[in-house]
Each structure stands twice: as C-alpha cells, then as structure tokens.
DRENBA-965531 format. One record per atom (N, C-alpha, C): y, z, x; atom name. Coordinates in steps of 0.2 Angstrom, whole numbers. Example, Ala and Ser with C-alpha at 12.3 -4.5 7.8 and 13.67 -1.06 7.14 Angstrom:
2
yy/zz/xx/vomar
-28/39/66/N
-22/39/62/CA
-16/39/66/C
-11/35/64/N
-5/36/68/CA
0/39/64/C
***
This chain:
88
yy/zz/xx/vomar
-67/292/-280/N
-63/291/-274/CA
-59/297/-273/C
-59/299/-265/N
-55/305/-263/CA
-46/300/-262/C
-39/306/-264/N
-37/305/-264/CA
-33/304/-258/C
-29/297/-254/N
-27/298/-248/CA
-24/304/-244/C
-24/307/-239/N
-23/313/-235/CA
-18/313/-232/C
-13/316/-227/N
-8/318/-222/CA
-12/312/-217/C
-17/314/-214/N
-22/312/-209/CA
-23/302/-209/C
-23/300/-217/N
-25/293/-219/CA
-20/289/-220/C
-13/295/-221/N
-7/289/-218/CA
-4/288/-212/C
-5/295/-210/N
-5/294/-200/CA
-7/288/-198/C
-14/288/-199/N
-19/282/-197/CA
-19/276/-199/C
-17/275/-206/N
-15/267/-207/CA
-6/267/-205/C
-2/269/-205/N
4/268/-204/CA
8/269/-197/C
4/273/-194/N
8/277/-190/CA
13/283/-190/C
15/283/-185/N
20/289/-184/CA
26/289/-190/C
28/293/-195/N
31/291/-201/CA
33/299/-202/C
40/300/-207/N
43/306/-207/CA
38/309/-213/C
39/318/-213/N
36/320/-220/CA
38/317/-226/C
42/315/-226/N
46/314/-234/CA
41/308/-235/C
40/301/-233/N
38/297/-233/CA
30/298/-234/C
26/305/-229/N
19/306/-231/CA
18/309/-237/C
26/313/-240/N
25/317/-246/CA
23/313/-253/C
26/304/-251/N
28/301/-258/CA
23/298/-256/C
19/295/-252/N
13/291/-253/CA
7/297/-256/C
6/303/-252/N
2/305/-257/CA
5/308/-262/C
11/308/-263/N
11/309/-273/CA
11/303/-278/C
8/298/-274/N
7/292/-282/CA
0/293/-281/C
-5/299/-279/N
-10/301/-280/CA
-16/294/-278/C
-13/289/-275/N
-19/283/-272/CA
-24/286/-267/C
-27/281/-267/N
-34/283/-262/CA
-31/279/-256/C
-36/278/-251/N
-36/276/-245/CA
-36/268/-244/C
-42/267/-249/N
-42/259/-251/CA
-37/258/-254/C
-32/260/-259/N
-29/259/-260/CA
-21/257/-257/C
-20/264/-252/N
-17/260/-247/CA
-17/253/-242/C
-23/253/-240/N
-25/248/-237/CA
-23/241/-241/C
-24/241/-247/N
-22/236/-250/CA
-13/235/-250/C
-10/241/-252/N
-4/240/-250/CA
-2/236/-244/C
-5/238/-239/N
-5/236/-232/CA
-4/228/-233/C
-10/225/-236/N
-13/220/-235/CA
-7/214/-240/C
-3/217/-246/N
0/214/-247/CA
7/213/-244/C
9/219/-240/N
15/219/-236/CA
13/214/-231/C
9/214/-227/N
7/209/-220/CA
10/203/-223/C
5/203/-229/N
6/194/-231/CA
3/195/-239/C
7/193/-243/N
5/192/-249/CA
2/185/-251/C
2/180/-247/N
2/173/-249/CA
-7/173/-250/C
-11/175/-245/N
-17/173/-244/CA
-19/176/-252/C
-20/183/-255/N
-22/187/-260/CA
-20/183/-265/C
-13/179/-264/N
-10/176/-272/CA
-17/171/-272/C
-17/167/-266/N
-22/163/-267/CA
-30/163/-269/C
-32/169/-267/N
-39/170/-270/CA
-37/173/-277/C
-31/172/-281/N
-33/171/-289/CA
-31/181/-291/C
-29/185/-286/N
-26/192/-286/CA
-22/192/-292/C
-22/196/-295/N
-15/197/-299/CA
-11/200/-291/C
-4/201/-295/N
0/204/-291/CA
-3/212/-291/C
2/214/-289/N
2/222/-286/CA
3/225/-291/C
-1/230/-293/N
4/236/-299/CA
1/242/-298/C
3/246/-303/N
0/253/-302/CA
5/259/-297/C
-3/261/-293/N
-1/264/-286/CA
1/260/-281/C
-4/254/-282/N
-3/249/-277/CA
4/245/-276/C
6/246/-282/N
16/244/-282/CA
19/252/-279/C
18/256/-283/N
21/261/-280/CA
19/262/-273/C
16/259/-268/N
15/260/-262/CA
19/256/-258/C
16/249/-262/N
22/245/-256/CA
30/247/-258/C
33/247/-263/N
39/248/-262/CA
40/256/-259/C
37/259/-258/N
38/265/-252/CA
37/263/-244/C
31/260/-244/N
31/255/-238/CA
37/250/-234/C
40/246/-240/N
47/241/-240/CA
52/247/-238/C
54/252/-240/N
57/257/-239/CA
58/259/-233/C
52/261/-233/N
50/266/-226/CA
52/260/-219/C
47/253/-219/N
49/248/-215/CA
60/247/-215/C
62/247/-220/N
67/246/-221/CA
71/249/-216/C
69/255/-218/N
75/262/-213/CA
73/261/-207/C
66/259/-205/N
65/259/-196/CA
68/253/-195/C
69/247/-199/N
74/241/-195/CA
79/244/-192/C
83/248/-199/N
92/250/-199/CA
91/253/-191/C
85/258/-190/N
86/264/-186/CA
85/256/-179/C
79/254/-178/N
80/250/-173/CA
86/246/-170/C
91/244/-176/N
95/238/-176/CA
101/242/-172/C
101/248/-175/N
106/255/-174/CA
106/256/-166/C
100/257/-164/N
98/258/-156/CA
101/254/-151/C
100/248/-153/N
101/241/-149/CA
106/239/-148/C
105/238/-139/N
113/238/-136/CA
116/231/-139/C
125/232/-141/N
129/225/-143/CA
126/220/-135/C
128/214/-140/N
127/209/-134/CA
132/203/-135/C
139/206/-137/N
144/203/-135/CA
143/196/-139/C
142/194/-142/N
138/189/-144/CA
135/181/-137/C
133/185/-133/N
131/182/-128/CA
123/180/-129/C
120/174/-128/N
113/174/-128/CA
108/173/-124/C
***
C-alpha cells in the first residue's frame, strides 16, 4: 500500500492547514486507512456492530488528529458567529 499524499487528504478532508497535512502523513497511513478513520469519526456505532475492534494503530492516530483538527474549526466557526443577545 502507497503511503497517503498532500493530494489524499485534500480529497478526503478538504480544505485543511499544513500542520494538520503534515501530521496525518507523518503517522505514515495509507489512504484506506484514512478512509477508515473517516468512517469511525461519522459514526462509530455501525463498525462496533459488525463485531470491529475499536480503532488503533494509525487508525487512532488519525482520528484523534481528525477530532483535533474538527475541534479548532468549531472554536474558529463559533469565533465568527454573530452574538444573538440571547434572542431566538
């Protein structure tokens, strides 16, 4: 298996800073492998069910860069958004 590229996390994640393309290819995963990462952040419930172990490896080191990564675009979104006076 070829090692994920700059290019394969553009393409599965989107728009995303270098620091963040630096650290998913340095836990040296493949592309499949992200993909999987993907698939447990969506939803982990369906994979428990078909009998998956959990996440480990690179596959852990992926999501918790992914949890990360999603983490700071909430802060940055939430950061953006106009106060609403607690009006609803």
């Amino acid at each position: 298996m070829q090692r994920v590229t700059r290019d394969d996390v553009i393409k599965a994640i989107g728009p995303v800073d270098e620091v963040t393309i630096a650290e998913i290819i340095g836990t040296g995963a493949t592309a499949d492998e992200l993909a999987e990462a993907q698939a447990w952040m969506v939803n982990d419930e369906p994979l428990m069910n078909e009998g998956r172990p959990l996440a480990s490896g690179r596959v852990r080191e992926l999501i918790d860069i992914l949890a990360e990564f999603e983490s700071s675009e909430d802060e940055d979104g939430k950061a953006a958004s106009p106060a609403t006076d607690g009006q609803v």
